[in-house]
C-alpha positions as a LaTeX table, in Angstrom:
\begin{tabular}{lrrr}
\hline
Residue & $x$ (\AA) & $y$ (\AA) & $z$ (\AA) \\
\hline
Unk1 & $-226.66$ & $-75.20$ & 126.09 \\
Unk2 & $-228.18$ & $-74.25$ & 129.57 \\
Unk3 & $-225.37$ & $-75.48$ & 131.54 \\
Unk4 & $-222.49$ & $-73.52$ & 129.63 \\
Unk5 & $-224.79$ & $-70.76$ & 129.45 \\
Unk6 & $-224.45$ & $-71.17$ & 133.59 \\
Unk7 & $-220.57$ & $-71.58$ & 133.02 \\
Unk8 & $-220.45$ & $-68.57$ & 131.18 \\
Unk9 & $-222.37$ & $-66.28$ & 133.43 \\
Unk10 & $-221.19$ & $-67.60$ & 136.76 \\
Unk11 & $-217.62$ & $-67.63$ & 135.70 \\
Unk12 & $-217.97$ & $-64.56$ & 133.84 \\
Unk13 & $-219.51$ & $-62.59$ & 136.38 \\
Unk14 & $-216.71$ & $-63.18$ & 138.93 \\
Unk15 & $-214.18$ & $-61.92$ & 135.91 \\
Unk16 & $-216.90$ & $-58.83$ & 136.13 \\
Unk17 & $-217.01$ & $-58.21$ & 139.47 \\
Unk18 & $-213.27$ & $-57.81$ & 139.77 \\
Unk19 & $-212.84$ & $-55.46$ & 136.71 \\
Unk20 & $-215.74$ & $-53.33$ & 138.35 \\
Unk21 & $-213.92$ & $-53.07$ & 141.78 \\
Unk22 & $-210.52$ & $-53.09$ & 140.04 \\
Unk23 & $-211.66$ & $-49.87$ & 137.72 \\
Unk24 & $-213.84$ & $-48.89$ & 140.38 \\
Unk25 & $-211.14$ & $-48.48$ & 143.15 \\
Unk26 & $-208.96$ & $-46.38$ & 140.63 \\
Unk27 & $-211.45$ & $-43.70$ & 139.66 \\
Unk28 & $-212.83$ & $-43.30$ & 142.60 \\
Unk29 & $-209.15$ & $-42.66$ & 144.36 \\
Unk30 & $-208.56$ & $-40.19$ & 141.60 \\
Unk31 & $-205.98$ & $-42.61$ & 139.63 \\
Unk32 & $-207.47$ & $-42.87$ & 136.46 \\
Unk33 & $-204.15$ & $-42.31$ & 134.93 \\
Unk34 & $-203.35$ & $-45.24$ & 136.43 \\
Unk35 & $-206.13$ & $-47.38$ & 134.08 \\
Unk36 & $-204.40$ & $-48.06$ & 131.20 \\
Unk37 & $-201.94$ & $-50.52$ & 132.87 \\
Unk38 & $-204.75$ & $-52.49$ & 134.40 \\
Unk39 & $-206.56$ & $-52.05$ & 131.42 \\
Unk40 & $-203.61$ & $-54.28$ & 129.78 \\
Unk41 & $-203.24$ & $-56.79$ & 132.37 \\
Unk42 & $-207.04$ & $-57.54$ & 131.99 \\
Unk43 & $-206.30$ & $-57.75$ & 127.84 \\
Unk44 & $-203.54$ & $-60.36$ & 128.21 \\
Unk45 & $-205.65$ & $-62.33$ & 130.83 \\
Unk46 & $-208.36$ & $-62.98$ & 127.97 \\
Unk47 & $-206.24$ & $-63.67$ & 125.28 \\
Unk48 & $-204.22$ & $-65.92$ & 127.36 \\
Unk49 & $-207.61$ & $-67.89$ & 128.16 \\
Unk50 & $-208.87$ & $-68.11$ & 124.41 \\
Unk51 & $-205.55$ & $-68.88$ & 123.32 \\
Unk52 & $-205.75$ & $-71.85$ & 126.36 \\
Unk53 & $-209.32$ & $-72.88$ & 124.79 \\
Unk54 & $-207.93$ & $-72.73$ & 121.20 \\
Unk55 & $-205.30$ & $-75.38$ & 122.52 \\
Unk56 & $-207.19$ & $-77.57$ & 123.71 \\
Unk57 & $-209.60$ & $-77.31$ & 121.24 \\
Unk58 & $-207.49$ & $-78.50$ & 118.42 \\
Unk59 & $-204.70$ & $-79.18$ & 119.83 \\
Unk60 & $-206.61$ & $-82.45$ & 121.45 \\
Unk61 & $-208.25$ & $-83.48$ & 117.61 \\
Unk62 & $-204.07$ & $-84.19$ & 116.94 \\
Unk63 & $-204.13$ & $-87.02$ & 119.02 \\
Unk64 & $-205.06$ & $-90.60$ & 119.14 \\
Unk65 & $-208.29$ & $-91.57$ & 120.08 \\
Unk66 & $-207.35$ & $-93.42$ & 123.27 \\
Unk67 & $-205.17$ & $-90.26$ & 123.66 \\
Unk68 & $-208.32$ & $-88.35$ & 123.45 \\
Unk69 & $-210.24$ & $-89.74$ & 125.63 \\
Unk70 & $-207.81$ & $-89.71$ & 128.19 \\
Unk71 & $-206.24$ & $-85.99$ & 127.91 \\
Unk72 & $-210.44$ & $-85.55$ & 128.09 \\
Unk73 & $-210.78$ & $-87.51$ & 131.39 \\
Unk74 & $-207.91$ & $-86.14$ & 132.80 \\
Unk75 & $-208.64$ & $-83.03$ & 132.37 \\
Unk76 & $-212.36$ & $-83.19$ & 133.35 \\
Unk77 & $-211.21$ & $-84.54$ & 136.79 \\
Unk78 & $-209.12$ & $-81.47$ & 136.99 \\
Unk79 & $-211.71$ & $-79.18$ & 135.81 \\
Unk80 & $-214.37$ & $-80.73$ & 137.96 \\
Unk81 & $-212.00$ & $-79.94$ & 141.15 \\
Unk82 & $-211.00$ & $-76.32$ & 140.08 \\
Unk83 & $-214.56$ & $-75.50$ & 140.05 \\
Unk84 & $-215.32$ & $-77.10$ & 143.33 \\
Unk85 & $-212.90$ & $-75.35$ & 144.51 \\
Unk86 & $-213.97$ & $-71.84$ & 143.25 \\
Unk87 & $-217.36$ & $-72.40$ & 144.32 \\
Unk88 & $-216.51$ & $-72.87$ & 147.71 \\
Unk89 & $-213.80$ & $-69.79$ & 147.71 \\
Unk90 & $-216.61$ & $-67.62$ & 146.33 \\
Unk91 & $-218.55$ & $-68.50$ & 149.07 \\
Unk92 & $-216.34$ & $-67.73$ & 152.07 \\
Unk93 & $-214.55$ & $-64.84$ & 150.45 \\
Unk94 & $-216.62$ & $-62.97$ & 148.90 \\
Unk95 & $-217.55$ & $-60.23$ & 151.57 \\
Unk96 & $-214.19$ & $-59.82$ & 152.21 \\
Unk97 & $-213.17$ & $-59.79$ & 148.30 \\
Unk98 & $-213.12$ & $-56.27$ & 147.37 \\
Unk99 & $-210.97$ & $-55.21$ & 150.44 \\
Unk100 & $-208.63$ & $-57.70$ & 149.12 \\
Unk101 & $-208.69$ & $-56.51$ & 145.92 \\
Unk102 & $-208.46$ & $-52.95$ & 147.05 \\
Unk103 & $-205.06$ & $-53.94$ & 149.46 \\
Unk104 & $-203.27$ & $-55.66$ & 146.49 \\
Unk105 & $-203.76$ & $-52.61$ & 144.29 \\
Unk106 & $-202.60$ & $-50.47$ & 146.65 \\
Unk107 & $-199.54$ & $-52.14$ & 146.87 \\
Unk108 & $-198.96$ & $-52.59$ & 142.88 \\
Unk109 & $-199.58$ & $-48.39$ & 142.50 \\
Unk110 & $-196.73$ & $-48.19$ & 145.23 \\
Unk111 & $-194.82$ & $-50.61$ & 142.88 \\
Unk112 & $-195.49$ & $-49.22$ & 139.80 \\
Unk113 & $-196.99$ & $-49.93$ & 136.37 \\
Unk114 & $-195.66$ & $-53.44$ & 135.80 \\
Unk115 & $-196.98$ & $-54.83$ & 139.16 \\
Unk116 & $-200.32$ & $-53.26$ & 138.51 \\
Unk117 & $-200.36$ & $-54.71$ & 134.92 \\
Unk118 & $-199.39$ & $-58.18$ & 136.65 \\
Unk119 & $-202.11$ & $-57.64$ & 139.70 \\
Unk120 & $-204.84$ & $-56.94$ & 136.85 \\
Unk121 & $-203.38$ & $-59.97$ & 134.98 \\
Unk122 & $-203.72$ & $-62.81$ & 138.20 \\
Unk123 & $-206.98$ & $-61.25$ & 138.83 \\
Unk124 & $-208.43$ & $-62.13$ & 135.91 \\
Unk125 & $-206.34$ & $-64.95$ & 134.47 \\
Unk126 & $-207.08$ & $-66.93$ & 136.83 \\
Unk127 & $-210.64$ & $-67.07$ & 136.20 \\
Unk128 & $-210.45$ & $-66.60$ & 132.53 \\
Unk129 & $-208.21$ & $-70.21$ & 132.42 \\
Unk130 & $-210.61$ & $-71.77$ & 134.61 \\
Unk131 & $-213.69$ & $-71.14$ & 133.04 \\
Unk132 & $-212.05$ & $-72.06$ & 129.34 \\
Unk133 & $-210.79$ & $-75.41$ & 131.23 \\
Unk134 & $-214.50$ & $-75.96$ & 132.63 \\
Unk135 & $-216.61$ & $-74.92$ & 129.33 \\
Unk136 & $-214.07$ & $-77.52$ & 127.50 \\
Unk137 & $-214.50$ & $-80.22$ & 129.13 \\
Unk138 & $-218.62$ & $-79.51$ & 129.07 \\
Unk139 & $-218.50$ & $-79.26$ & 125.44 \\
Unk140 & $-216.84$ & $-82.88$ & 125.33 \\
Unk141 & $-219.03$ & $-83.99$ & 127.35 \\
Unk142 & $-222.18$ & $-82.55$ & 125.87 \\
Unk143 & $-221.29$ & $-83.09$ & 122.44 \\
Unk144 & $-223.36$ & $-80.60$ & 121.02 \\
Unk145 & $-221.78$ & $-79.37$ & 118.50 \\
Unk146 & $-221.73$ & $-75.73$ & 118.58 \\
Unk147 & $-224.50$ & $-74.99$ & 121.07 \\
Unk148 & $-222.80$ & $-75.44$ & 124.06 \\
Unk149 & $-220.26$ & $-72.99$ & 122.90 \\
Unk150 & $-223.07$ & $-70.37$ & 121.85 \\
Unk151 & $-224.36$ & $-71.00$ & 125.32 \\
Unk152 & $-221.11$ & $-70.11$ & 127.02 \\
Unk153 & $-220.78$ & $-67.25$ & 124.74 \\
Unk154 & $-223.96$ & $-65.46$ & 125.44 \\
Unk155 & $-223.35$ & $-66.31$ & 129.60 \\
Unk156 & $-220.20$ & $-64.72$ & 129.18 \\
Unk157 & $-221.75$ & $-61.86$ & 127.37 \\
Unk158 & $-224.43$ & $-61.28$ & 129.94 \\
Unk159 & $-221.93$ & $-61.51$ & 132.87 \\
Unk160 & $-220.18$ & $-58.37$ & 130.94 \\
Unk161 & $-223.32$ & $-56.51$ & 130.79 \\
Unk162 & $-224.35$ & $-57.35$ & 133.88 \\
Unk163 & $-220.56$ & $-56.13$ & 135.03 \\
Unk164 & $-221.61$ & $-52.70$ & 133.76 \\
Unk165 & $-224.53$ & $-52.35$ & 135.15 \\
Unk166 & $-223.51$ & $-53.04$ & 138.15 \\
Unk167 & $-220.73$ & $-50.63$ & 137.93 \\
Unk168 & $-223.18$ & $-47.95$ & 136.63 \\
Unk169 & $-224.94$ & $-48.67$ & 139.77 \\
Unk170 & $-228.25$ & $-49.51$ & 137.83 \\
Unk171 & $-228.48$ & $-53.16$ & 138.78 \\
Unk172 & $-228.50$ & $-54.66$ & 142.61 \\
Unk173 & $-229.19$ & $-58.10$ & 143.58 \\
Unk174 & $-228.13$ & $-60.21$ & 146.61 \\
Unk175 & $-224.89$ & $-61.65$ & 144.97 \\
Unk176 & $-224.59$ & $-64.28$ & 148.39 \\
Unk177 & $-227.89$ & $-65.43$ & 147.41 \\
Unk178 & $-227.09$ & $-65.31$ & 143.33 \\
Unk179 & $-223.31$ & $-66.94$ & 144.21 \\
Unk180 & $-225.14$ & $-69.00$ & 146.79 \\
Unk181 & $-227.78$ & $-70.86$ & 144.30 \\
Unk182 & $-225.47$ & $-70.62$ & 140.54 \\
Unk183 & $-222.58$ & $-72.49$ & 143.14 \\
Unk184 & $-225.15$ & $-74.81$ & 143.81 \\
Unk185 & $-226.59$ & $-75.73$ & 140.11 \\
Unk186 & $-222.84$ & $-75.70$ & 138.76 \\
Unk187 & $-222.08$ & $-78.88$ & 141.42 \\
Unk188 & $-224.62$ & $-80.66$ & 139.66 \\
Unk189 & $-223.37$ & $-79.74$ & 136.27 \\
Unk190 & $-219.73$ & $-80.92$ & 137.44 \\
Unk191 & $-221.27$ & $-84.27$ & 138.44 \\
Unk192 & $-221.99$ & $-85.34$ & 135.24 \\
Unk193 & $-218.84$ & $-83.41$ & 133.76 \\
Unk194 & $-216.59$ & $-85.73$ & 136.55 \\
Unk195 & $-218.93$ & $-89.07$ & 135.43 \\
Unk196 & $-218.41$ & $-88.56$ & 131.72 \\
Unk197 & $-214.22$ & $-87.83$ & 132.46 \\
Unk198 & $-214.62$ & $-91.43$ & 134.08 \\
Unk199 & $-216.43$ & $-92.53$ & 131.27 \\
Unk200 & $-213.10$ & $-91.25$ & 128.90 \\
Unk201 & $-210.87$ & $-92.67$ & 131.05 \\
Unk202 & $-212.63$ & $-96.02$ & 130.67 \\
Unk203 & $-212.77$ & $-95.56$ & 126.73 \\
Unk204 & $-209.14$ & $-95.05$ & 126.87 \\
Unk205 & $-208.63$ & $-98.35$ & 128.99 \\
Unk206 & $-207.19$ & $-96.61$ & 132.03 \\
Unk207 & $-210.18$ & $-97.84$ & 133.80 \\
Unk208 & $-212.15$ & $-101.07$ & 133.58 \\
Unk209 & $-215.68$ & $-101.64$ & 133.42 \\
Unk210 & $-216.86$ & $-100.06$ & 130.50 \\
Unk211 & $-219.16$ & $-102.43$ & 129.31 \\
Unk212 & $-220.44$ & $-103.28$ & 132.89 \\
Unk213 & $-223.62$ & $-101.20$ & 132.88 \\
Unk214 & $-225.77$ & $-99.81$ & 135.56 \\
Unk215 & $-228.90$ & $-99.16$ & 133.74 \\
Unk216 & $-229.65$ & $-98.59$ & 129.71 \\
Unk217 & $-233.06$ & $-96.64$ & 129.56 \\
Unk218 & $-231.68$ & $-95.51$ & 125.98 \\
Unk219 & $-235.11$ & $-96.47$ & 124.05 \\
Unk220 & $-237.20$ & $-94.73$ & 127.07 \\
Unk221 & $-235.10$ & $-91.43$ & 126.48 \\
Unk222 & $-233.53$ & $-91.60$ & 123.45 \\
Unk223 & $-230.75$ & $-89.74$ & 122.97 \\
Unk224 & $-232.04$ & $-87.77$ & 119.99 \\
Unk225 & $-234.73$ & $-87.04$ & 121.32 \\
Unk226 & $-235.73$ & $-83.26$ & 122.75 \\
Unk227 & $-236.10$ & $-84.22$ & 126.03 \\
Unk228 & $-233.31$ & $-86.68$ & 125.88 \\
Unk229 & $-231.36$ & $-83.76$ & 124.23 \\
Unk230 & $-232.37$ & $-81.28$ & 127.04 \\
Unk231 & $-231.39$ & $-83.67$ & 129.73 \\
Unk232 & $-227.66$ & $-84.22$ & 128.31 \\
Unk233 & $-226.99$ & $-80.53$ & 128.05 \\
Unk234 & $-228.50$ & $-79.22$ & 131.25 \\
Unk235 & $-227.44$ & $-82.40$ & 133.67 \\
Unk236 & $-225.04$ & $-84.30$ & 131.23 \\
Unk237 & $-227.14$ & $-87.00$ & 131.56 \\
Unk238 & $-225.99$ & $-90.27$ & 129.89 \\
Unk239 & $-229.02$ & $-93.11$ & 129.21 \\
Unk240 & $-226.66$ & $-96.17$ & 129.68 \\
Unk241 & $-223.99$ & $-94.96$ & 132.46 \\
Unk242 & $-221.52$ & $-97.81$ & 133.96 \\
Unk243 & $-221.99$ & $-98.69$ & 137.93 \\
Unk244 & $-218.80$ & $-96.75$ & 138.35 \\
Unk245 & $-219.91$ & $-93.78$ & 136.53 \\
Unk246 & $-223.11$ & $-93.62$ & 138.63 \\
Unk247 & $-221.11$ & $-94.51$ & 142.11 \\
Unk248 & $-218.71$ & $-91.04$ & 141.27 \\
Unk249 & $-221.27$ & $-89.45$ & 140.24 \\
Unk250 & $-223.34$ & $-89.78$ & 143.34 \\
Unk251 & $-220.52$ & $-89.98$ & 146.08 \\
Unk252 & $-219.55$ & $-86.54$ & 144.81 \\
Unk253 & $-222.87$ & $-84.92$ & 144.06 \\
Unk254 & $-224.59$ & $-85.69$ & 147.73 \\
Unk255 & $-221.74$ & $-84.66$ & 149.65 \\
Unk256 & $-220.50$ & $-81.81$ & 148.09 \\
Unk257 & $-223.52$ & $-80.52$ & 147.13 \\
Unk258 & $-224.62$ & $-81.10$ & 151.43 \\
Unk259 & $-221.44$ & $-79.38$ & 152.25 \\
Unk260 & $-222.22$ & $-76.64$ & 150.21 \\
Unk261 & $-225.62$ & $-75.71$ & 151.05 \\
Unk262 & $-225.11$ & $-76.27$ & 155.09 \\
Unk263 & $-225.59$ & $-73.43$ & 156.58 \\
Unk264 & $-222.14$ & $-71.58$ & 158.75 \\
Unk265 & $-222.15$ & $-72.32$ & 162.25 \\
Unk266 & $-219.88$ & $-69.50$ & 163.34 \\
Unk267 & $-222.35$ & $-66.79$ & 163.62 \\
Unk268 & $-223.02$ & $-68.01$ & 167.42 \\
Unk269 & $-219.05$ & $-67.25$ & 168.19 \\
Unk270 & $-218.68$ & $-63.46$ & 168.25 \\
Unk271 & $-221.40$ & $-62.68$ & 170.49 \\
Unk272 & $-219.80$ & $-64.89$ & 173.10 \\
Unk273 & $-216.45$ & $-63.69$ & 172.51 \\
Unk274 & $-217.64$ & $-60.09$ & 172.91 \\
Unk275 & $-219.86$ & $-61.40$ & 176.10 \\
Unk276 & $-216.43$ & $-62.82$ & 177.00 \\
Unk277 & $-214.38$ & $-59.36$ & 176.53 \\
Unk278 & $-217.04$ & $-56.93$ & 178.62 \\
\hline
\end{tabular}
């Protein structure tokens, strides 16, 4: 449940963030007339993302088991590198994301009411679709039942309460540091989301070496056990992963997760380029 809980707040709280400079922007430039079409655009992004979840969901129980597993592989690989992807986007852009926010609404107001509805739409949608994609793919991997659903749930429900207070201007916190260290825990969690899509993918014979195992510790941490339990649904932890599973696992975890946390190297180049110019 901890992990989706992460999904749901990190991924939530980026959704958040935009609304707040979105509606921000707008009342503060004396447009709130102009609210309503956002307003919508934000609507259709969410129902767009359930409806996404609510496909996959059962559209996926439809299907043959091999088909299963592999739609689930598939699409864990995918979700795995979306998420990479975001976490390293975050990172760079986000000083610089409210100005772009602010230019792009600037120019749907000089469009009009559909491009604003549209803007407020990409804004959101994009990071609605992702985060259904991601929690998805954690729930078949976790299979929890229900909890890691109630997990994402009350993340997403804290990232909307933590929009509003920060829109309120009641709540401050170093988001490079908060962005910094949730980017950081959700690279582990999409290690053992990308090991368990191989795991599909070998349960649906696309790969071989299922029954080639690496370790099985499965009476030393039972699966059904709390700790055991607590262990699968914060790391996705598996007690009897194949060799492949654990090579994937680790050749994208200690890279990525290196990559990550290495600290920029470009702070050194202005000063000499203003040393340069005087």
């Amino acid at each position: 449940m901890f992990a989706n809980y992460l999904i749901g707040l990190r991924e939530g709280l980026e959704a958040s963030l935009v609304v707040c400079i979105l509606i921000a922007y707008l009342v503060k430039t004396g447009r709130k007339d102009r609210l309503t079409p956002v307003w919508s655009g934000i609507a259709a992004a969410v129902l767009l993302s359930m409806a996404f979840g609510a496909v996959l969901q059962y559209g996926s129980t439809q299907l043959t088991f091999a088909a299963q597993e592999a739609l689930g592989g598939s699409l864990s690989i995918i979700a795995v590198g979306l998420v990479t992807w975001m976490v390293f986007w975050m990172r760079r852009t986000a000083r610089h994301l409210k100005a772009e926010l602010h230019g792009k609404l600037d120019a749907a107001l000089a469009m009009g009411t559909v491009a604003l509805v549209v803007t407020a739409f990409l804004a959101v949608g994009r990071e609605g679709l992702e985060t259904a994609l991601f929690i998805w793919t954690a729930v078949q991997a976790t299979g929890e039942g229900w909890n890691p659903l109630i997990g994402a749930t009350l993340g997403l429900l804290t990232s909307v309460v933590l929009g509003w207070l920060f829109y309120r201007g009641a709540l401050k916190i170093n988001l490079a540091r908060f962005f910094t260290w949730t980017g950081a825990m959700l690279v582990v969690v999409a290690a053992g989301v990308l090991a368990y899509g191989v795991h599909d993918l070998q349960e649906a014979g696309w790969i071989g070496g299922l029954h080639d195992f690496a370790f099985n510790i499965s009476e030393q941490i039972p699966v059904d056990s709390w700790y055991g339990t607590l262990l699968k649904g914060v790391f996705n932890f598996q007690p009897d992963p194949t060799k492949l599973q654990v090579w994937v696992w680790a050749l994208y975890l200690v890279p990525t997760l290196a990559f990550f946390l290495l600290p920029g190297r470009t702070a050194a180049k202005p000063p000499v380029a203003a040393e340069r110019a005087a």
